[in-house]
N, C-alpha and C positions, 0 to 999 in steps of 0.2 A: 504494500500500500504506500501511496505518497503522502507525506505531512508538511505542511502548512499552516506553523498556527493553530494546529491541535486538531486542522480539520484534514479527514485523513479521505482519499479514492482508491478503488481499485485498478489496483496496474497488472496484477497478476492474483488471483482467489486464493490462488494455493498457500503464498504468506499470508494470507488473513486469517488460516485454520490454524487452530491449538487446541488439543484434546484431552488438555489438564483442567480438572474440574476447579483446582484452585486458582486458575485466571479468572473463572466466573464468580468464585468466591471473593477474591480481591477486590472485583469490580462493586460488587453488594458494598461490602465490608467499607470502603475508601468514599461510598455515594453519602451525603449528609441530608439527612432528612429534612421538611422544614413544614411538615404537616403532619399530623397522627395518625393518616391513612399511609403517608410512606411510611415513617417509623414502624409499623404493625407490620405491613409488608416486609421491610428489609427482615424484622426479627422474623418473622414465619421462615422465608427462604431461607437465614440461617441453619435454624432449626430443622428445617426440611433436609437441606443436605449430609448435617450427618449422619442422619438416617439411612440417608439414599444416597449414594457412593456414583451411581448410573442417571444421575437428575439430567445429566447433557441428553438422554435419548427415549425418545419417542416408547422405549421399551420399561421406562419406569412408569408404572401403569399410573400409580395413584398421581404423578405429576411432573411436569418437565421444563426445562425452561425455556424461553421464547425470547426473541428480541422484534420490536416496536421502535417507531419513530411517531415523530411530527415533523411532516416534511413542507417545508417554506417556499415560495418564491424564492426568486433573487432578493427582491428587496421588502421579503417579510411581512408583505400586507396580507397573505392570504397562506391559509392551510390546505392541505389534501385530506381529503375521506375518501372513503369506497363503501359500496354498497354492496356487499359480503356475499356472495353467489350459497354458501350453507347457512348462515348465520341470518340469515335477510335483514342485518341493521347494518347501519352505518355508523364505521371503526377508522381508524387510523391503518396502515400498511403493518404487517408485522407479521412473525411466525417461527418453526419452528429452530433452535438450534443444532439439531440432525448431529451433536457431537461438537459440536465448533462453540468453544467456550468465549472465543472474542466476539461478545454478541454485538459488537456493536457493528463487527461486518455481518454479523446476522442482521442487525436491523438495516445495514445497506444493502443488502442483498435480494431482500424482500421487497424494500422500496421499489428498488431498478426493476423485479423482477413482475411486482402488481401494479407498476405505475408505466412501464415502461420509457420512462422521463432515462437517457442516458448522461453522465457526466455528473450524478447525484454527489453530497460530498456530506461524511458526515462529521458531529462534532466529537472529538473522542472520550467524552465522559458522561454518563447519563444524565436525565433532567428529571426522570422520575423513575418512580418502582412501583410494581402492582400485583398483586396474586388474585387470581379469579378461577370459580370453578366454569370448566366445560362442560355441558353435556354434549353426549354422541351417541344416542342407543344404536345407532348399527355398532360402537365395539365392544368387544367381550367385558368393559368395564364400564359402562353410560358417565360414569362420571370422573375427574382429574381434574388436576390444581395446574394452570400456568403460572410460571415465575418470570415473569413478563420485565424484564430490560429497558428504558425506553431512552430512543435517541430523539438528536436533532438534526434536523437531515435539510439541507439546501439545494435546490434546485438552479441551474443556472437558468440568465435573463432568456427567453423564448423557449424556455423547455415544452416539449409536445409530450400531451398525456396520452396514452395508446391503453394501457390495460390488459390482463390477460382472464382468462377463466374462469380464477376465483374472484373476479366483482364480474356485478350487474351493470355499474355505472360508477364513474367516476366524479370526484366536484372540489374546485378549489372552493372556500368559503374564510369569510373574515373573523375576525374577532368577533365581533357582533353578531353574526352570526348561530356561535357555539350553544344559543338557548333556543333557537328557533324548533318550537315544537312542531313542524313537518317533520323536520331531519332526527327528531328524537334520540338523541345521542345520550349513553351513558353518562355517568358521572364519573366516571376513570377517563372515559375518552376526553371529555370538557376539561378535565385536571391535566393531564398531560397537554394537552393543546395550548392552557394558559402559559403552564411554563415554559414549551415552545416558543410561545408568540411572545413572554417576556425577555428570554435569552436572547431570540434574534436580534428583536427590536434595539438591544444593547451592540449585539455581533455586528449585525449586518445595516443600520441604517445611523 
């Protein structure tokens, strides 16, 4: 990956993978809470991992962890949703970390990969932390905990949104925005989003 200022792209994937659980752990451990919904969160995924030794993969039934973004214009006035092709709400880009403890090229990865916006750049320390249950009844366990990562992710000026499979639709939306009850968005989503749109606004404008 290339770094700039803490904001890092992909040059080649292969150096973004690490398969030590304790990179992901570091990452929790070093993020500073500044609300009692991350502090709840960060201690849960503590607690979760020494449990669970296999939290990087898809094969720890009861939970796993994920990386997420809030991904910005250029110049920060506006967020990206998706409108979730399983889930039918609209969420921020994000998914699973398939092993790869640097979630934060998990949450670039995901972005590029649901947004199809290319030249994405992310910030390299999270802005928030989240655990949520899924359900899934087609898998052999309906239910599991995401340990969810979340970045901040920049798009360059003219980026084209394209999308793949997993959304229905795509939508940049503003700050003001984040309560409009059409778009019905969680209260993890709307909390992330703020601290996005507050980091930028500092980063990038």
């Amino acid at each position: 990956m290339t770094n700039t200022d803490d904001w890092y792209a992909f040059t080649n994937p292969e150096d973004a993978f690490d398969d030590r659980l304790s990179t992901a752990v570091a990452a929790v451990e070093a993020f500073t809470p500044t609300d009692q919904a991350q502090r709840a969160a960060q201690d849960t995924i503590l607690e979760f991992v020494e449990q669970n030794p296999d939290a990087l993969h898809r094969s720890c039934l009861d939970g796993h962890f994920t990386g997420s973004s809030w991904v910005v214009d250029h110049d920060a006035s506006s967020g990206l949703i998706l409108l979730h092709t399983k889930a039918k709400r609209w969420l921020q880009p994000g998914g699973h970390a398939d092993g790869n403890a640097r979630l934060e090229a998990v949450a670039l990865r995901e972005a590029q990969e649901e947004s199809g916006i290319e030249n994405l750049e992310v910030w390299s320390r999270p802005i928030d932390i989240d655990v949520h249950v899924v359900e899934d009844p087609s898998a052999s366990q309906s239910s599991h905990l995401h340990l969810d990562v979340r970045y901040l992710i920049k798009a360059p000026k003219g980026a084209r949104v394209q999308g793949n499979h997993e959304s229905l639709a795509l939508q940049w939306i503003t700050e003001d925005q984040l309560d409009d009850q059409g778009l019905a968005l969680d209260d993890s989503t709307k909390r992330v989003a703020r601290y996005g749109f507050t980091l930028a606004e500092q980063l990038l404008t």
